[in-house]
Z-matrix of the N, CA and C atoms (Angstrom, degrees):
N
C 1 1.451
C 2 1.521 1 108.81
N 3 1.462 2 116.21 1 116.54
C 4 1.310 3 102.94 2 -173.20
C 5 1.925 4 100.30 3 -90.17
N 6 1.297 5 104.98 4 176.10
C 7 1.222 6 109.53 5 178.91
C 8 1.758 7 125.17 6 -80.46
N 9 0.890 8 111.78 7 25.64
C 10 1.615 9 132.00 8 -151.95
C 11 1.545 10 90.51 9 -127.67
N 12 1.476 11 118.06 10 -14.36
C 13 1.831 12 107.74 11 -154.72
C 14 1.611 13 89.63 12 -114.11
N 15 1.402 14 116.44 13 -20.55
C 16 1.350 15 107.33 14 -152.71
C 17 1.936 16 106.03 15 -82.03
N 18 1.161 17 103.72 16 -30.07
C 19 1.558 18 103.02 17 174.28
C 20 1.575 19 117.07 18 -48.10
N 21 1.434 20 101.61 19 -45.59
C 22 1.735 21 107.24 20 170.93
C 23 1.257 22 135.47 21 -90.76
N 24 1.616 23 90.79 22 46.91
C 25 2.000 24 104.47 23 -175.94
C 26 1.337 25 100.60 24 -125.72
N 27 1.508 26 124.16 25 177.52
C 28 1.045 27 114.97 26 -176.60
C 29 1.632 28 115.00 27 -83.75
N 30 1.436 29 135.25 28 167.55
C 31 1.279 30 121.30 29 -179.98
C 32 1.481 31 127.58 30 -54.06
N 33 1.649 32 111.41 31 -35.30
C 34 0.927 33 116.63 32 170.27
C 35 1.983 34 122.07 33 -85.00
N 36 0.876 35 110.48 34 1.85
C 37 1.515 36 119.09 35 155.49
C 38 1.670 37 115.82 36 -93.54
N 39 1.303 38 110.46 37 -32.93
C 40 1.942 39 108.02 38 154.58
C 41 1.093 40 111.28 39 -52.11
N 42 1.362 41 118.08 40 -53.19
C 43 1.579 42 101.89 41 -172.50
C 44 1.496 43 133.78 42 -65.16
N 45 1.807 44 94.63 43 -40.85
C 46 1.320 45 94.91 44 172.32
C 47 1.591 46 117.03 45 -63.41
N 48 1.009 47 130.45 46 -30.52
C 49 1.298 48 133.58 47 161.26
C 50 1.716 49 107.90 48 -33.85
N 51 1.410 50 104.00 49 -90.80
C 52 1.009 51 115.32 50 169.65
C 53 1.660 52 115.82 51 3.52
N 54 1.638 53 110.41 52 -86.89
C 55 1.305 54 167.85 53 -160.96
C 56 2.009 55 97.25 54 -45.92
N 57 1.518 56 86.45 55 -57.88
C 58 1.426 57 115.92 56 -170.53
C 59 1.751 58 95.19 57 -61.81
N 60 1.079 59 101.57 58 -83.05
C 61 1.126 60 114.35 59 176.60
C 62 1.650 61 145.00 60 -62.42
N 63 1.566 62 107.55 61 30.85
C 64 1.576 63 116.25 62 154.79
C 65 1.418 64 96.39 63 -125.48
N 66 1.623 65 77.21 64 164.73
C 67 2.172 66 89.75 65 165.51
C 68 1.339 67 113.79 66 -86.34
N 69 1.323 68 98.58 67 143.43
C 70 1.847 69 95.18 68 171.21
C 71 1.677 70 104.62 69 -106.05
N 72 1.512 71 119.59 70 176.60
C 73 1.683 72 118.79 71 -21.05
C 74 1.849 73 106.70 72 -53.80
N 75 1.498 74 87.21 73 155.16
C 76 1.636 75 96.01 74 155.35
C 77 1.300 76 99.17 75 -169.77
N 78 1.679 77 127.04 76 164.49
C 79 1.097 78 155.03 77 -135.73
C 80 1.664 79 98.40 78 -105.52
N 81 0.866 80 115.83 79 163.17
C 82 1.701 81 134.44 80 -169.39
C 83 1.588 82 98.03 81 -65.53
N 84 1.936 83 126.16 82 -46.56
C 85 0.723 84 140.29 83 -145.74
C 86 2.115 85 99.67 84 -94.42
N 87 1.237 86 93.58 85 -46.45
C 88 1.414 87 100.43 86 163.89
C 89 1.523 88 127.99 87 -43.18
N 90 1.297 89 107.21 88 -36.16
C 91 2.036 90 130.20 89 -149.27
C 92 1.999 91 71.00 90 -95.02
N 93 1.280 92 108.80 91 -80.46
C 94 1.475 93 90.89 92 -173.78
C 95 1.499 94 139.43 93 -42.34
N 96 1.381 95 106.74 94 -23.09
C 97 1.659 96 127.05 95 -177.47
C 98 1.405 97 86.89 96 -75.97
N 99 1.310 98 124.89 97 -78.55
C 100 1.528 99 114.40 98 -171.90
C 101 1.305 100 134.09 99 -40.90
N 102 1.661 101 113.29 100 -16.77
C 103 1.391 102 114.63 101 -153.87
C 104 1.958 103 78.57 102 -104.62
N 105 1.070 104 125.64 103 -48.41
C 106 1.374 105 136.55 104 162.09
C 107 1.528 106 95.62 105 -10.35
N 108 1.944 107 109.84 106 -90.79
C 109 0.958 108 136.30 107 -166.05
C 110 2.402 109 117.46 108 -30.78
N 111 1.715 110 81.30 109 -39.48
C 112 1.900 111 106.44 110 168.23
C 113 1.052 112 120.80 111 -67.90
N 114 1.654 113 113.59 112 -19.38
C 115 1.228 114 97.86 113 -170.16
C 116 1.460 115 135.55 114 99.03
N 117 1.458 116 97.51 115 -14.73
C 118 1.736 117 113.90 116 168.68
C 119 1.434 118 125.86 117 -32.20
N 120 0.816 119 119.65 118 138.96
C 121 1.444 120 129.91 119 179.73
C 122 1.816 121 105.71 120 -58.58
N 123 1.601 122 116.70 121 147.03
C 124 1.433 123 116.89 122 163.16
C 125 1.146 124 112.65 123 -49.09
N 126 0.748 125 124.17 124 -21.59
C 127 1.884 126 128.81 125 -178.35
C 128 1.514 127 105.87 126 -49.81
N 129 1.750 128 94.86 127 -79.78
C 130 1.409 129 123.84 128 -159.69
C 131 1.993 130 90.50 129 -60.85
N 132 1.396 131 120.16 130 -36.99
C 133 1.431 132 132.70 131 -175.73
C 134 1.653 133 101.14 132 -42.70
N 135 1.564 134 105.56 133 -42.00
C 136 1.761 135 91.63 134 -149.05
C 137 1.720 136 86.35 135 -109.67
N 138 0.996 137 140.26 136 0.97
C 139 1.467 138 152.47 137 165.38
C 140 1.410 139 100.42 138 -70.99
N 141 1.101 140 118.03 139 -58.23
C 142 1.629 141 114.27 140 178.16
C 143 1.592 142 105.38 141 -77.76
N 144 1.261 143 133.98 142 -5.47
C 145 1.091 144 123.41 143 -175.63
C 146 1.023 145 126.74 144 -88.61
N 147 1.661 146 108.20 145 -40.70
C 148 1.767 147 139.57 146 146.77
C 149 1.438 148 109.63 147 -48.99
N 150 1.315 149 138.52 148 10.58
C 151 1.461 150 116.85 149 144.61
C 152 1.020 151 131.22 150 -74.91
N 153 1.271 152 156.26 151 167.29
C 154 0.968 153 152.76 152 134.22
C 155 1.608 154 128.04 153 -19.31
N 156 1.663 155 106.85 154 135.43
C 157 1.449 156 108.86 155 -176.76
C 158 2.027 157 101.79 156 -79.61
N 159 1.501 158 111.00 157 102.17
C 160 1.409 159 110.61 158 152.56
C 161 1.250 160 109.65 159 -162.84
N 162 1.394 161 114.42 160 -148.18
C 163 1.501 162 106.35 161 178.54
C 164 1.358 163 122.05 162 -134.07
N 165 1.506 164 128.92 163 131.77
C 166 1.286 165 129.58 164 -170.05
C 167 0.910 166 149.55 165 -105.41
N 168 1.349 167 130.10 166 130.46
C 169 1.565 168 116.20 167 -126.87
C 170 1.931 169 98.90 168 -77.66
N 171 1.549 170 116.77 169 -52.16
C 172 1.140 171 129.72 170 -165.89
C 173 1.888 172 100.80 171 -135.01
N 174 1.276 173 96.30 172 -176.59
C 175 1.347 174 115.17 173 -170.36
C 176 1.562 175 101.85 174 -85.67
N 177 1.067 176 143.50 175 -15.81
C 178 1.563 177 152.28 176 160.79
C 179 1.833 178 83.72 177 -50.98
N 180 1.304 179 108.88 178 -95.20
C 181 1.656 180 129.12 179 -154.62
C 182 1.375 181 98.11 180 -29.68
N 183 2.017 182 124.97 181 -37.23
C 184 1.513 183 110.54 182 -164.76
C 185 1.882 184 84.05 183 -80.61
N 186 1.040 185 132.18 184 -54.82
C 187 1.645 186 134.21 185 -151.99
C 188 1.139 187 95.59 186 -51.01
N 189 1.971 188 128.66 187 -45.07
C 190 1.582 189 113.24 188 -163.63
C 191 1.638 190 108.95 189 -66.85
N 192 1.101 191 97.43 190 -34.97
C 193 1.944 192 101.61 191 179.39
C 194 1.767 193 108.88 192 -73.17
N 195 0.983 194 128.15 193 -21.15
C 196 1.084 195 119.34 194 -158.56
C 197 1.934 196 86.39 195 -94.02
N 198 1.297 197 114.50 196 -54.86
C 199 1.485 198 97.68 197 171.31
C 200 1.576 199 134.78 198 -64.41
N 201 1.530 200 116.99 199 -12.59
C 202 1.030 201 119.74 200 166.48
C 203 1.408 202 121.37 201 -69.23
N 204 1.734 203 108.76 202 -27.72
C 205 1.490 204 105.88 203 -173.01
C 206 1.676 205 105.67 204 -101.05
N 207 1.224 206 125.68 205 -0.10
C 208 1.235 207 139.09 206 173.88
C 209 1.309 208 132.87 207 -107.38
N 210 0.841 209 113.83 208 -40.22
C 211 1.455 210 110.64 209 -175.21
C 212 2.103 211 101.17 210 156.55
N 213 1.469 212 110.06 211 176.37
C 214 1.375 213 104.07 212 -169.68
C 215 1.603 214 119.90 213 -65.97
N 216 1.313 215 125.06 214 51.89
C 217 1.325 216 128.83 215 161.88
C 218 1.378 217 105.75 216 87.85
N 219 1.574 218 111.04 217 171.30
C 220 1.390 219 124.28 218 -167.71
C 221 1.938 220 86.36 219 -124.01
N 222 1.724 221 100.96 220 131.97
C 223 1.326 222 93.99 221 130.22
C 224 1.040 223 155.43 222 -65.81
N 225 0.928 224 120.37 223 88.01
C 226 1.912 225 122.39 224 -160.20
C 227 1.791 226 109.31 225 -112.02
C-alpha cells in the first residue's frame, strides 16, 4: 500500500492500514505520527488524536477505544 492510496479509502480502511501497519506497544503519540507519515486523511488524524494519552499493547486495545469514542466500532 503505498502512501499516496490511503487518503482515497474509506476511513475505516485508513485505519486499518494505519493499525496494520505499526509495531506494538506504542504510545498514542506514535499511532498518530505513523498514520501522519501514510498519509491519512485529517479525519483519521484527529480520531487517533482524541484517544487517550497511554500506551497500547496491540491493535484490539487501539479499535476498542476508537469505537467507543466514535461510533459502533471498526471492522478491523
Amino acid at each position: 500500500m503505498t502512501a499516496s492510496a490511503i487518503p482515497r479509502e474509506s476511513i475505516d480502511l485508513q485505519i486499518a492500514d494505519v493499525l496494520h501497519g505499526v509495531s506494538y506497544p506504542l504510545n498514542k503519540d506514535a499511532l498518530v505520527d505513523a498514520a501522519r507519515e501514510a498519509g491519512a486523511s485529517n479525519e483519521v488524524l484527529a480520531m487517533l488524536d482524541g484517544l487517550p494519552e497511554q500506551d497500547y499493547a496491540d491493535i484490539d486495545a487501539v479499535t476498542k477505544l476508537i469505537g467507543s469514542n466514535f461510533g459502533p466500532g471498526l471492522g478491523i
